[in-house]
Structure formats: C-alpha cells, structure tokens
C-alpha positions in Angstrom: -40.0 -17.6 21.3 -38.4 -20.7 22.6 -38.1 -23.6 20.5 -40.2 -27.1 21.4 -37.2 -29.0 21.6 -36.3 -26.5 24.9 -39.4 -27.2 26.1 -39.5 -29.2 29.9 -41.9 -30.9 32.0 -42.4 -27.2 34.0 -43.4 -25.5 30.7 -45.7 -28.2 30.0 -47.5 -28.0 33.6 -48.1 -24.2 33.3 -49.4 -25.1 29.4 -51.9 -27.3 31.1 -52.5 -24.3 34.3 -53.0 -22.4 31.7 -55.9 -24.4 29.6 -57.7 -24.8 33.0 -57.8 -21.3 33.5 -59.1 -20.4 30.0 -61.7 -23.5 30.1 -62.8 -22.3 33.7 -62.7 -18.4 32.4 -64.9 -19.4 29.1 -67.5 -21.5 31.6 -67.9 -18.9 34.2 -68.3 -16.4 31.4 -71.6 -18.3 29.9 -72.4 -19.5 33.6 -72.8 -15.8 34.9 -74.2 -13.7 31.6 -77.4 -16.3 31.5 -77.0 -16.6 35.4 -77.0 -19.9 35.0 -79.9 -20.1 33.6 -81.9 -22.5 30.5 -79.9 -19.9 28.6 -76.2 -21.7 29.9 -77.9 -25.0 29.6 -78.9 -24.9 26.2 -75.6 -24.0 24.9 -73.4 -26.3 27.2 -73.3 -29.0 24.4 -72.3 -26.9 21.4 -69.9 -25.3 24.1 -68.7 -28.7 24.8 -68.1 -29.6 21.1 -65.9 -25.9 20.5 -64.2 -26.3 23.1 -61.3 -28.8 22.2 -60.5 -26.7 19.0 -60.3 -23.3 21.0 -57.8 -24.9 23.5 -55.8 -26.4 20.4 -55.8 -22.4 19.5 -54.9 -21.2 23.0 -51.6 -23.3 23.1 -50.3 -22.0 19.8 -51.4 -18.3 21.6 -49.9 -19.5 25.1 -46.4 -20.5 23.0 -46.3 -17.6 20.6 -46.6 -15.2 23.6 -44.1 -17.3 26.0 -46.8 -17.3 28.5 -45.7 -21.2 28.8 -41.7 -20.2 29.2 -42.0 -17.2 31.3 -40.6 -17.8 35.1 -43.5 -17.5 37.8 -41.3 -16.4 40.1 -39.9 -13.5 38.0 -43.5 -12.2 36.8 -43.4 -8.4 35.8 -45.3 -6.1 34.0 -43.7 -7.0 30.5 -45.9 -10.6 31.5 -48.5 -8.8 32.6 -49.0 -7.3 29.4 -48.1 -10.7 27.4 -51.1 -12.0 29.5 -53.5 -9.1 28.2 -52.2 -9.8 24.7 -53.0 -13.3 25.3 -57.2 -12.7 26.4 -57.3 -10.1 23.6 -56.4 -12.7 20.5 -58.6 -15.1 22.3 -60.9 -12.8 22.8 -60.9 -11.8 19.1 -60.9 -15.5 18.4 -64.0 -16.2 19.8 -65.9 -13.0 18.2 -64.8 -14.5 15.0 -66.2 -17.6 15.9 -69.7 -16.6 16.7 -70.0 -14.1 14.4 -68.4 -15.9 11.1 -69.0 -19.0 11.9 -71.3 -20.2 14.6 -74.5 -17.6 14.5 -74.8 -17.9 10.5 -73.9 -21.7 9.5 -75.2 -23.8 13.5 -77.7 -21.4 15.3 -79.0 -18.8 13.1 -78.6 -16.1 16.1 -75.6 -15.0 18.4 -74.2 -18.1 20.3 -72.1 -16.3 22.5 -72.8 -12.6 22.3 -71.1 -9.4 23.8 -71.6 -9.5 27.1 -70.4 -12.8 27.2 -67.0 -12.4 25.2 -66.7 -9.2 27.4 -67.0 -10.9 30.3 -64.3 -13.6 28.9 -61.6 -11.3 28.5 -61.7 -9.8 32.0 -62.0 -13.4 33.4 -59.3 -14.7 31.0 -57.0 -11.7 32.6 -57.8 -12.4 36.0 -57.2 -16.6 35.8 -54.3 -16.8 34.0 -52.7 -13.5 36.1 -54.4 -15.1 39.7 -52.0 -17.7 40.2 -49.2 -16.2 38.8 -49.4 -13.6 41.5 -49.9 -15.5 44.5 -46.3 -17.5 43.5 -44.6 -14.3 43.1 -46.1 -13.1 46.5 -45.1 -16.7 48.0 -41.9 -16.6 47.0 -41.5 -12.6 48.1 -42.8 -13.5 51.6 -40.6 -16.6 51.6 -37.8 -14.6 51.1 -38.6 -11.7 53.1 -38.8 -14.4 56.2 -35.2 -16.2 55.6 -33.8 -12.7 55.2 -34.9 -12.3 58.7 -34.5 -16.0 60.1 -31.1 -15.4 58.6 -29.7 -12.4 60.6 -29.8 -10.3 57.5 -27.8 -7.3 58.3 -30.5 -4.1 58.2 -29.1 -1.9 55.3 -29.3 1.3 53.6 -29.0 2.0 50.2 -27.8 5.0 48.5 -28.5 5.9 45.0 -31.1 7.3 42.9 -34.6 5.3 42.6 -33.7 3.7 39.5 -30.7 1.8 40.8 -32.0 0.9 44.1 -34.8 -0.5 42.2 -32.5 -2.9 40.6 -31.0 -4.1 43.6 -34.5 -4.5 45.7 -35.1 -6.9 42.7 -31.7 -9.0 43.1 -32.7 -9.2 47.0 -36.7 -9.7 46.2 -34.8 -12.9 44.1 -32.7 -14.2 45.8 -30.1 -12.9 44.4 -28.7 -10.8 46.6 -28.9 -12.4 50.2 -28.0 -11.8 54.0 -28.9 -7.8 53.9 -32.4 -6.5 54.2 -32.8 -3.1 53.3 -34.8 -0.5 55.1 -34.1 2.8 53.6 -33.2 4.8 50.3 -31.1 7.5 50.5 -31.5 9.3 47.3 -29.2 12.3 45.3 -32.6 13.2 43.9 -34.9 15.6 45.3 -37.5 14.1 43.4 -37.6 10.8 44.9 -37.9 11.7 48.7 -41.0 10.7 50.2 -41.4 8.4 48.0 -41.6 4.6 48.2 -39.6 2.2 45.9 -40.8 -1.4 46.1 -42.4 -0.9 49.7 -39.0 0.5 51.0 -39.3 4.1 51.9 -36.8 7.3 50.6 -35.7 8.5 53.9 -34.0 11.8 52.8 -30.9 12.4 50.6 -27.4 11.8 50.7 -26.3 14.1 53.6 -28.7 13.3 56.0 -27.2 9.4 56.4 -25.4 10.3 59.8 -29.0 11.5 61.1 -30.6 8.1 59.5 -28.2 6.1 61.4 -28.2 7.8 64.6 -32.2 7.6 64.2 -32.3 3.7 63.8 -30.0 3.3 66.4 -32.4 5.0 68.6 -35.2 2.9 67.9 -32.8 -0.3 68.6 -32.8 -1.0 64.9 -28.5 -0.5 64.0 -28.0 -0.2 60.6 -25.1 -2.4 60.2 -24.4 -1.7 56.4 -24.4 0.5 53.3 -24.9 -0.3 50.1 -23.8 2.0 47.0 -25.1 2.2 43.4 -23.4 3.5 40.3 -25.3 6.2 41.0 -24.1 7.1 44.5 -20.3 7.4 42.8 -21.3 10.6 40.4 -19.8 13.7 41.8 -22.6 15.5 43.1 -23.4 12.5 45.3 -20.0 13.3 47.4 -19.0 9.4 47.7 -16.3 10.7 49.6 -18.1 12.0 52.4 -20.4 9.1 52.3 -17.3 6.6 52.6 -15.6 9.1 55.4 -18.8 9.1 57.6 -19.8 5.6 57.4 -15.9 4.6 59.0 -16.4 6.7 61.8 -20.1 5.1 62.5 -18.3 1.9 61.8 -20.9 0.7 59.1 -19.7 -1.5 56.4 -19.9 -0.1 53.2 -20.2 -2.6 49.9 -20.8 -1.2 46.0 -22.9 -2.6 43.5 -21.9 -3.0 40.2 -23.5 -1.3 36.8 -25.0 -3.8 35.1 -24.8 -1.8 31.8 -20.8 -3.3 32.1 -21.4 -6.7 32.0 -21.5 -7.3 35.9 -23.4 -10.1 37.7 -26.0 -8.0 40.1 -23.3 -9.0 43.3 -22.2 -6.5 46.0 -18.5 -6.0 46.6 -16.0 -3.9 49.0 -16.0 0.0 48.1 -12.3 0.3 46.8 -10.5 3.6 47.0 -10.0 3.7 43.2 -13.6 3.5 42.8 -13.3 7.3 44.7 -10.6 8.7 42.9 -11.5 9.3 39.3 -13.5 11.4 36.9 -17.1 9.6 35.5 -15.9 6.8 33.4 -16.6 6.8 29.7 -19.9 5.4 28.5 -19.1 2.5 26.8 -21.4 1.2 23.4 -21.2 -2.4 24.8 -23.1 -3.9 21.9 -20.5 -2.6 19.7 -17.8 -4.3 21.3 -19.7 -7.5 21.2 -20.6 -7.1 17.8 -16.8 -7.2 17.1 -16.0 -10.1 19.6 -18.9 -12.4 19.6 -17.8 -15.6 17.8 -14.4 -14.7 17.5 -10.7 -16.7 17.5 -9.1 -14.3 19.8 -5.6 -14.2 21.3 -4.1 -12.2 24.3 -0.4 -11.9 25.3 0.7 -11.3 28.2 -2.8 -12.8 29.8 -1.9 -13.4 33.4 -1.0 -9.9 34.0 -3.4 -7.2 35.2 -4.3 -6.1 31.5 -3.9 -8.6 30.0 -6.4 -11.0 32.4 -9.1 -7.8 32.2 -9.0 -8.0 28.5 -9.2 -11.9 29.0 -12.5 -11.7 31.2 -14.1 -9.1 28.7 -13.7 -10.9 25.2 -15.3 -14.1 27.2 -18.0 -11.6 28.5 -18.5 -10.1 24.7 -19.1 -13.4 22.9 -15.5 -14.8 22.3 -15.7 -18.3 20.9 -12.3 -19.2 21.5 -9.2 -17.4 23.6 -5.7 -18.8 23.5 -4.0 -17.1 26.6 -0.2 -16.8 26.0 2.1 -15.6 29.2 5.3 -16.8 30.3 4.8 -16.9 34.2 2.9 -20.3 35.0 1.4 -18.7 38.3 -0.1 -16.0 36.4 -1.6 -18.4 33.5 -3.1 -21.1 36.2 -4.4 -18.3 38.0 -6.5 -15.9 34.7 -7.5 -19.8 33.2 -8.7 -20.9 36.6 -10.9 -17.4 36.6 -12.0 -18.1 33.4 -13.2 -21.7 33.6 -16.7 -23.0 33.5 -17.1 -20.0 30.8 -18.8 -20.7 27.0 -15.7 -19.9 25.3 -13.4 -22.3 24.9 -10.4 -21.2 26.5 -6.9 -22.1 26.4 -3.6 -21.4 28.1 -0.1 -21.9 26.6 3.5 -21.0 28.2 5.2 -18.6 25.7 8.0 -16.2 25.3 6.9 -13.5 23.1 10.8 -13.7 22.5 10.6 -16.5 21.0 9.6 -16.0 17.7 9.3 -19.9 16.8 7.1 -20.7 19.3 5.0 -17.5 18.9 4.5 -18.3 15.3 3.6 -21.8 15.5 1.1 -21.2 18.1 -0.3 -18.8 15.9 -0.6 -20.9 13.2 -2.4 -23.6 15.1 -4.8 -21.5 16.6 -5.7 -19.4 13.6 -6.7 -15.8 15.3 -8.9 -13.3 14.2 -7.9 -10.5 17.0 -4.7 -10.7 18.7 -4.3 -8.0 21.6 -1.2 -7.8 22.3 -0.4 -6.7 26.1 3.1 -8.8 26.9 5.6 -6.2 27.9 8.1 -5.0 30.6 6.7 -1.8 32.0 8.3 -0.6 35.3 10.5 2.0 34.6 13.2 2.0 37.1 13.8 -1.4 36.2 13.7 -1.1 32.3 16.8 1.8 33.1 18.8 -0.5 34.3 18.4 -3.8 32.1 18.4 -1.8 28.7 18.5 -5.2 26.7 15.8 -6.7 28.0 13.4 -4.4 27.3 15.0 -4.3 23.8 14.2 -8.0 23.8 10.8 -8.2 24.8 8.9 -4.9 24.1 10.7 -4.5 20.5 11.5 -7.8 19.6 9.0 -9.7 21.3 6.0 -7.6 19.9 7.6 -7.5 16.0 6.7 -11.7 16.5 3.5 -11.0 17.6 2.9 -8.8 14.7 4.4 -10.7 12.4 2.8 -13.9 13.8 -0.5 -12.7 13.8 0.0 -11.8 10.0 1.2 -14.7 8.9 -1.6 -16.9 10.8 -4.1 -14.3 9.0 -5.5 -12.6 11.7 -8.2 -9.4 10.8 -6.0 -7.4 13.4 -4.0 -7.0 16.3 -3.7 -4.6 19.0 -0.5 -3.7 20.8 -1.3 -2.0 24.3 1.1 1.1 24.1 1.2 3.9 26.9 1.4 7.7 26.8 5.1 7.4 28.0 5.9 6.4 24.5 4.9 10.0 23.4 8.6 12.5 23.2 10.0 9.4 25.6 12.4 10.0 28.6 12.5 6.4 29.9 13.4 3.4 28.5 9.7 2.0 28.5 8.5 4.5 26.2 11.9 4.6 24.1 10.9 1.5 23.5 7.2 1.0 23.1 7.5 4.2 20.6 9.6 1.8 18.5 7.0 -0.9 18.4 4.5 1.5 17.9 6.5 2.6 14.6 6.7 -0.9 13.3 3.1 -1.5 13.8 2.3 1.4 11.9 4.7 1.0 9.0 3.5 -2.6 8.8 0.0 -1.5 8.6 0.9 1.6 6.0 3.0 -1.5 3.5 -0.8 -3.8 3.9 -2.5 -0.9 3.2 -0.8 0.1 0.3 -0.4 -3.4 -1.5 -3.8 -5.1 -0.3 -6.1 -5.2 -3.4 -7.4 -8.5 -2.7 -10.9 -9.7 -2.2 -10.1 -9.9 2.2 -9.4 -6.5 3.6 -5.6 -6.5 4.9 -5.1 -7.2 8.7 -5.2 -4.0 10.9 -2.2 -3.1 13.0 -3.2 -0.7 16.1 -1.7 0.6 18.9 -3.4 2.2 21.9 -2.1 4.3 24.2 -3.4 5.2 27.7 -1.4 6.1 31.4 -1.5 4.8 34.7 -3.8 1.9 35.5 -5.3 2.1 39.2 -4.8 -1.6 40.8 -2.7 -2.7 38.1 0.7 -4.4 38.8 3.2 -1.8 40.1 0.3 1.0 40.5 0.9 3.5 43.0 -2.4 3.3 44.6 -1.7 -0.2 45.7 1.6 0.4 47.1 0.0 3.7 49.3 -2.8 1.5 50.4 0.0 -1.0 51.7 1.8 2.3 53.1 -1.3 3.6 55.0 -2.2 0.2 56.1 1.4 0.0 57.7 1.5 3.2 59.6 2.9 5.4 56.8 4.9 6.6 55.6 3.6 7.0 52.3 6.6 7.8 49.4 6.2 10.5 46.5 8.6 10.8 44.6 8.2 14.7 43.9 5.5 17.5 45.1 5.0 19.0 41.4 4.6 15.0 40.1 1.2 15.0 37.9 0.0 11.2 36.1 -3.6 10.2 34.5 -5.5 7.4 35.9 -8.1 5.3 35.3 -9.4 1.9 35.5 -8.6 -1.6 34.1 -12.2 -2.0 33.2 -12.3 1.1 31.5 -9.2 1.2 29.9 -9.5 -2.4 28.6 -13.1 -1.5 27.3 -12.1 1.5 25.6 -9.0 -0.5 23.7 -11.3 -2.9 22.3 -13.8 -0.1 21.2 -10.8 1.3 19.7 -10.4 -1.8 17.5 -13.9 -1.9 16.7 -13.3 1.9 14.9 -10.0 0.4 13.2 -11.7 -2.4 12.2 -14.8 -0.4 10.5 -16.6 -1.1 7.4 -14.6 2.2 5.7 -10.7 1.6 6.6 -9.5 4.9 8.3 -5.6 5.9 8.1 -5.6 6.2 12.0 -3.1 3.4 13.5 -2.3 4.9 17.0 -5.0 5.9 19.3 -5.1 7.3 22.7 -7.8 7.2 25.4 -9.0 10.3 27.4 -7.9 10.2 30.4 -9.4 13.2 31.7 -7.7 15.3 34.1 -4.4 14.8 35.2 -4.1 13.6 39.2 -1.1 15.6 41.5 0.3 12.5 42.8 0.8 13.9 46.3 -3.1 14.6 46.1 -3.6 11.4 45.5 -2.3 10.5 48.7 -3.8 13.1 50.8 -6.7 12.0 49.9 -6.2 8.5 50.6 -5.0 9.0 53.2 -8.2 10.8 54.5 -10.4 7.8 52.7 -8.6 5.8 55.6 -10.3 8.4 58.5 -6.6 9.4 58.8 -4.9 12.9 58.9 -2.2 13.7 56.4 0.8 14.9 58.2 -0.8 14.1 61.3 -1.7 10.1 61.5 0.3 9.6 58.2 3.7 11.6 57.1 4.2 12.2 53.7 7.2 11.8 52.1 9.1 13.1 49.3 12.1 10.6 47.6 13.0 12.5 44.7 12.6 11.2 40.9 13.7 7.8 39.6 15.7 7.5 36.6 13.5 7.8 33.4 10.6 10.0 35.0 9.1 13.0 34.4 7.0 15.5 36.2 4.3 15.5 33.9 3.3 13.3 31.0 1.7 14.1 27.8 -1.0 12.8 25.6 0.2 14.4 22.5 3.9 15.3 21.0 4.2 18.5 20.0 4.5 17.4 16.1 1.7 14.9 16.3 -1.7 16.0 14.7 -4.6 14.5 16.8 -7.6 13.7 15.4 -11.4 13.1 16.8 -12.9 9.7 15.3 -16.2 10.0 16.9 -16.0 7.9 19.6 -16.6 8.5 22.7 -13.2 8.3 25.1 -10.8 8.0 22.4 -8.8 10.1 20.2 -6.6 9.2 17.4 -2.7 10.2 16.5 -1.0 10.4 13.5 2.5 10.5 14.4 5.3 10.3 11.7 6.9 7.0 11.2 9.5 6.0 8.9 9.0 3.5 6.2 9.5 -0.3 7.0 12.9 -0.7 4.7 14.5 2.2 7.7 13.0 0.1 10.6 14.3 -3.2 9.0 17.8 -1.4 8.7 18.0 -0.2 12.6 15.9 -4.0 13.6 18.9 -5.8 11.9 21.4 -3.3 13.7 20.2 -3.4 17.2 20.2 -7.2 16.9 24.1 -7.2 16.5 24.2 -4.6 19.3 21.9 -6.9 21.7 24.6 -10.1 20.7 27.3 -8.2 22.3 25.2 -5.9 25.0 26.6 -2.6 23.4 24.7 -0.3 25.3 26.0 2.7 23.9 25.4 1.5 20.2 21.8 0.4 21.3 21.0 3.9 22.5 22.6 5.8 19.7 20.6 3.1 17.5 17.1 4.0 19.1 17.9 7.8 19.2 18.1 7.4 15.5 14.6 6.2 15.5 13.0 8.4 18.1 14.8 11.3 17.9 12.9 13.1 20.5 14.3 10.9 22.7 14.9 12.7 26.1 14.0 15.8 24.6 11.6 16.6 27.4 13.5 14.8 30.2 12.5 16.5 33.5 
C-alpha cells in the first residue's frame, strides 16, 4: 500500500475515475432492477443522502486495494482480481447497509434488495475494469503502429512459452523497441500450435532454417533472432542455433534472466554464453539479505572481478561501496558504471601495498564486508617478477586483513583460485600463503572471541578460469579468429574449468552468506563447482566453428608448448585436504591444514628481509617451508 504522502495528482484523477464509475454502477443498478420505474424514483432521495458516505467508503477500499496506485498501462490479471476484490467489499458493504441498517431503522422493508446489489457487483466490475482496458489496448495498438512506423526488424524468438512471454511483455511496453516479433520457436513439444500473446508457436528449435526460408518466401525476411535463458539449456542445441543463423545472415541478440538481476534489455550472443555447463541457481534473496544496507569495500574494483562484484553489491542493496584500485583508468571507468546508482559509491586510489593508506581508509569508511579481489594473477608474469607477487598477493592482502579487522568489519573475503591448491606457479605459491594467514587469523578470533559481537570472519574462495576476464583465453582466441588464426594452445592434453564472472562473483558472495551464518561453521576456504573440466584445444575448435569457420581448414591450430608455472590439469582438491558439503548449492568447502599464526608471523618477518635485498633463493626456500607441496605436482 502506498503511503499518502506518495500520492500525485495521476493517483488522485483515477481516485476520482474511480468514484464516477461506482456512483454511475450503483445508479444504473437501481435504474435497471425497477426499470426505471416509481420504484427508482421513490428511492432516488434516500439514495442521494447514502451516497456521500459510501464514496467516503470506496476510497479507503480503492487505497487499501491500490486500485488508485496501480499503472493503467501495465494492467494484468493480479489488477484484475484487486478490481473483483474491490466490488465484492463494496458489494458486502451495501448488504450491510440495507440489511442492518437501512430496512429496520429508515424503511421498514428492503431498500436495495438482491437483485439490485447483484446487479451492482457485475456493474461495479465492468466500470472500474472498462476504462482500464481500453488504455491498455490504446497503448498496445500505439505501440504495435511505431513498431511498424519504425522499421522494426521482423524477429523470431526462441525459447520456451514462459520466457517469450516475458519478452512480448517488455516489447508490448515499450520496453523493448525496434523488433517486432512474429514467431516462437519453442524446445517444448507442448507449446507448438499454440499462441502466446497473439504471436503464434511456429514449430521447435530445429525447424528455424525452414521458418526463415518460409518468410523469406512470402517477402517477409526475418532479419533477427532473439534468445531466452531458456534457448541456452542443452537440449535446446544453442550451438546449432547460433551456427545456422550466420550462414542465413540473421542477427542473433540474448535476453537476459531476470531471476539475476538483469534489466529486461537484449544484448549480442557471446561465445562464452555457448561454452559452459547450466550455471548454478543462485538464492538471490539470500545474497541480498546479506548485502542490503551494508558498508561494503572491494579491492582491486576496476578489474574484471572486482567491477562484477562492484555491480552486484549495488544490485543486492549495498548502502555504501568504497572502490579501492590502484590503476586510475580502471577506477574512473567501474565508478562511471556505477553512477546514478542508490548506493553511495566511492572511489579511492590505493596500493593494497601500502599498508598505511589501506588502514586509514579503512578506518574512515568503517566496513562491514570487505571482498578482497586486488591481486597479480598472470602466471608467466608472476615467474619472472617473484617479489612482486610477494609484495602484493602476500603482503598486500595481510593489510587488507588486518585493515578490515582493525576498522571492525563482520568479514572479509579474499578471492583465491584453485591454482593455489598443491601449487606449481608462483600465483598459487602465493595465494596459498594468503589463504593460510586468513585462516589462522580467523582460527586465533575464533578461539579468543567471547564477547557480546561475533568475531569478524575471514574467507577465502577459490574458483578457476573466468571466461572474459582479463587475460582469459577465450578473449585472446576470439581476437585470433578474428585475425585470420592462428589460434595458440599451449599443449593438446591442457584441461582448465570455466565459468562466468556473474556466476563466479554470485557464488563468492553466497559463499559469505554461509560463513557469515547465524551458527559459526569451522569452514574458512571454499571452493565453487566448476563442473566439468574444458580440453583447452576443444575450446577452440569449437570456437572456431561458432565463427562458421573450419578448424584446420579456415583456422590452423597451434601448439606452443607450456609456460613456466603451468600445469596440464588443475585440481579442485589436494590430496590431504578433506572436503566438505555445506548445503549450498555450487559450493563446497576445504579444510586444508594451516599452521598457527606465531609460524606465519615467523616466515612474514623472514620474507620481509628477503624482499629488502631480492634474495630469490631465500624467498623460495622461505615459501617451500610454508607450502611444502610446492611443485610437487609440477607438470
């Protein structure tokens, strides 16, 4: 129910529509039982007298049912059925009258009478719901005719009933503009022959090249396809769908799931959206139950992580986000994104190196999440500059813990990767070690916090390859293909898991919301299902083939040989690391060993001295203290 104070000069136009149409409903009612007769006559002035106290009565009904705040132009059966609510208290209202009051105490006999309060309610129904109608036809037609005046391209959709549904409503709104469709392709045997908003089921998913060629006959092109969700499921073949639609040189645009926080806007089909298992189903209103109103902090915000985790703590409820990144490009560019948002957003140039300036900004700002997803990443890279990724994924993530501790944050979450798991690169060597001093630091708060606020959580989460993320290889093959090939693997036998920043980012903050439960679980290193593992040079076959190319043909593949620091296949698991399931859906949880925190301080103080003077060799005996399964798996 919206409050009065909401209320505009629209609401109060439809409040007064609305006491016309019960006024004229409750006159034609009398008008027609005595057929206007002495009958309507002699009870036109006691009529008259009611009537000002029923209306007062209907505008309480109209407000308490929103008929007054509901948009005409969206009208729908859940209106529909506030508007049959709305003639039955009436309704009842006016039995009450004559019955209790009127017949006994004014009249002595029935004033109104059945037939007439029957007649009433179907009038009531058919006023207030007239007008109603007619607008949302107008504004159908209206559209219907600029879609057309406009050149809207003529389009097929593909999905099952219930998506297409959704987007014939966007279009039918306005929402959706400059396509018009005139088909439904449909995965579902039930829904051919069918019609879904006037817009007819032409056949299923395989039958698209015969739709086409059919229009095409009748001088009708179709010049574009639009997919659902529901089109990307497996046994819909999105492949083929894609493949066909090049060589019939039909554009081909998605539409987003709704159920992830989407605006109902069609976008370019993206290989990744063609190249991994069905994502995870996400319990959205758990992760805004955790964000909504929130002080949150991200690190490392202007890269490709950390700007998805940026967008989805706004989309969740966040009341406040401090952005920390050290690249000015990459911090104009996510705070530019995010402007014009509810939260109140902020972006500050920081070193996570730095631990004064991560520690005052902490301070000041006064987080209750920090995710922490500032780090150097690229393995070849991280082999040859060993003290830099000392310096920032070691170092620079003990300040963020510590930071976020001392500024009394409920948690913080440090975005690992499965390459930290029996490491063979300097990335994992050292994300392994940060992983240790977040859990050791959690294990000591654990152990000593008796006080009346639960101690601060410490997480890490694990997960592999990112598709579109910065330094993915299905970026760098697209850019291959585009240029004529070749496209580089690195090895035949090479075998990574994928899946998407939406997803992964979505599943690390459900893995906080489990961490952060009302029962504190023992689990401080969590890892998200990944599915099955991708060949590499699959990968590229098949995109390859998503271009309308021929592998080996059109495109050569070829084969580099390993980089420094890689292996041929990674693992989710080491091999003395109990896993655990947690209940929730797309995560698992670790429990790998980790020495106590007085051990971590003693080999933090020693690499230190070894960074001062770049001793490589005392920094790598140093971490293979730590992580003695350090290279044990090296390919």
């Amino acid at each position: 129910m919206t409050r009065l104070s909401h209320l505009t000069l629209r609401n109060f136009l439809i409040a007064l529509h609305d006491l016309l149409a019960t006024t004229a409903a409750l006159f034609v009612a009398f008008y027609l039982r005595f057929e206007g007769g002495d009958g309507f006559y002699d009870r036109l002035p006691l009529l008259i007298q009611i009537l000002p106290y029923f209306l007062a009565f209907s505008v309480v009904v109209f407000f308490v049912f929103n008929l007054t705040t509901t948009k005409w132009r969206f009208i729908s059966l859940p209106d529909a059925l506030n508007i049959i609510r709305v003639a039955t208290v009436l309704t009842v209202a006016l039995l009450v009258l004559d019955y209790i009051f009127v017949a006994p105490n004014v009249r002595g006999a029935f004033f109104l009478g059945k037939v007439t309060i029957i007649l009433y309610w179907f009038l009531e129904v058919s006023f207030l719901s007239a007008s109603r109608m007619a607008y949302r036809y107008f504004r159908y037609t209206r559209v219907r005719r600029h879609a057309r005046t406009d050149d809207a391209a003529p389009t097929l959709l593909i999905g099952r009933a219930a998506d297409a549904e959704v987007l014939l409503r966007g279009i039918e709104s306005g929402a959706i503009k400059r396509i018009w469709p005139v088909g439904v392709l449909s995965p579902s045997s039930s829904d051919r022959g069918q019609f879904i908003r006037n817009v007819p089921v032409l056949g299923g998913i395989d039958d698209v090249e015969d739709v086409i060629a059919d229009f095409a006959k009748r001088n009708k092109p179709i010049a574009r396809i639009v997919m659902t969700p529901s089109a990307f499921e497996p046994e819909a073949h999105p492949e083929s769908v894609l493949m066909r639609a090049r060589k019939l040189g039909v554009i081909v645009n998605r539409m987003p799931s709704l159920e992830s926080g989407d605006t109902p806007r069609l976008t370019a089909v993206a290989v990744e959206d063609l190249l991994l298992r069905p994502s995870e189903t996400i319990d959205y209103a758990r992760l805004e139950a955790l964000i909504r109103g929130k002080a949150v902090i991200v690190t490392g915000g202007g890269g490709s992580i950390g700007s998805e985790i940026c967008e989805r703590v706004v989309a969740f409820g966040a009341a406040r986000l401090l952005i920390v990144e050290n690249s000015e490009p990459a911090l104009y560019a996510v705070t530019e994104t995010l402007a014009g948002t509810t939260a109140a957003i902020e972006g500050r140039i920081a070193d996570i190196r730095d631990r004064e300036r991560i520690m005052r900004l902490m301070a000041e700002f006064k987080p209750d999440i920090v995710f922490h997803a500032a780090a150097l990443k690229h393995v070849p890279i991280l082999e040859r500059d060993w003290s830099e990724g000392v310096k920032t994924n070691i170092f620079g993530s003990i300040n963020v813990a510590d930071a976020a501790l001392a500024a009394g944050a409920e948690a913080m979450v440090m975005i690992s990767t499965d390459k930290a798991i029996e490491p063979v690169s300097m990335l994992g060597l050292t994300k392994r070690f940060a992983e240790m001093y977040c859990q050791a630091l959690d294990h000591d708060l654990a152990a000593a916090g008796h006080g009346a606020k639960p101690p601060m959580r410490l997480i890490s989460v694990r997960f592999g390859n990112v598709l579109a993320s910065n330094g993915s290889v299905v970026p760098k093959f697209k850019a291959q293909i585009e240029a004529g090939g070749p496209v580089t693997v690195t090895h035949p036998d090479m075998v990574r898991y994928f899946m998407t920043i939406r997803e992964a980012c979505d599943l690390v903050i459900t893995a906080a919301t489990h961490a952060l439960g009302t029962q504190r679980s023992d689990v401080s290193v969590y890892v998200l299902n990944m599915g099955q593992p991708v060949k590499i040079v699959d990968l590229a076959e098949r995109m390859i083939r998503l271009s309308g190319l021929q592998p080996g043909y059109d495109i050569e593949i070829v084969f580099t040989g390993m980089r420094p620091g890689e292996r041929l296949h990674e693992i989710l698991f080491a091999s003395e690391e109990p896993t655990r399931e947690i209940g929730v859906a797309g995560i698992m949880a670790a429990q790998p060993n980790e020495p106590p925190m007085q051990t971590l301080r003693k080999w933090i103080a020693a690499l230190e001295q070894a960074i001062a003077r770049d001793d490589r060799a005392t920094i790598r005996t140093i971490l293979k203290d730590a992580v003695p399964e350090f290279g044990s798996t090296a390919a």
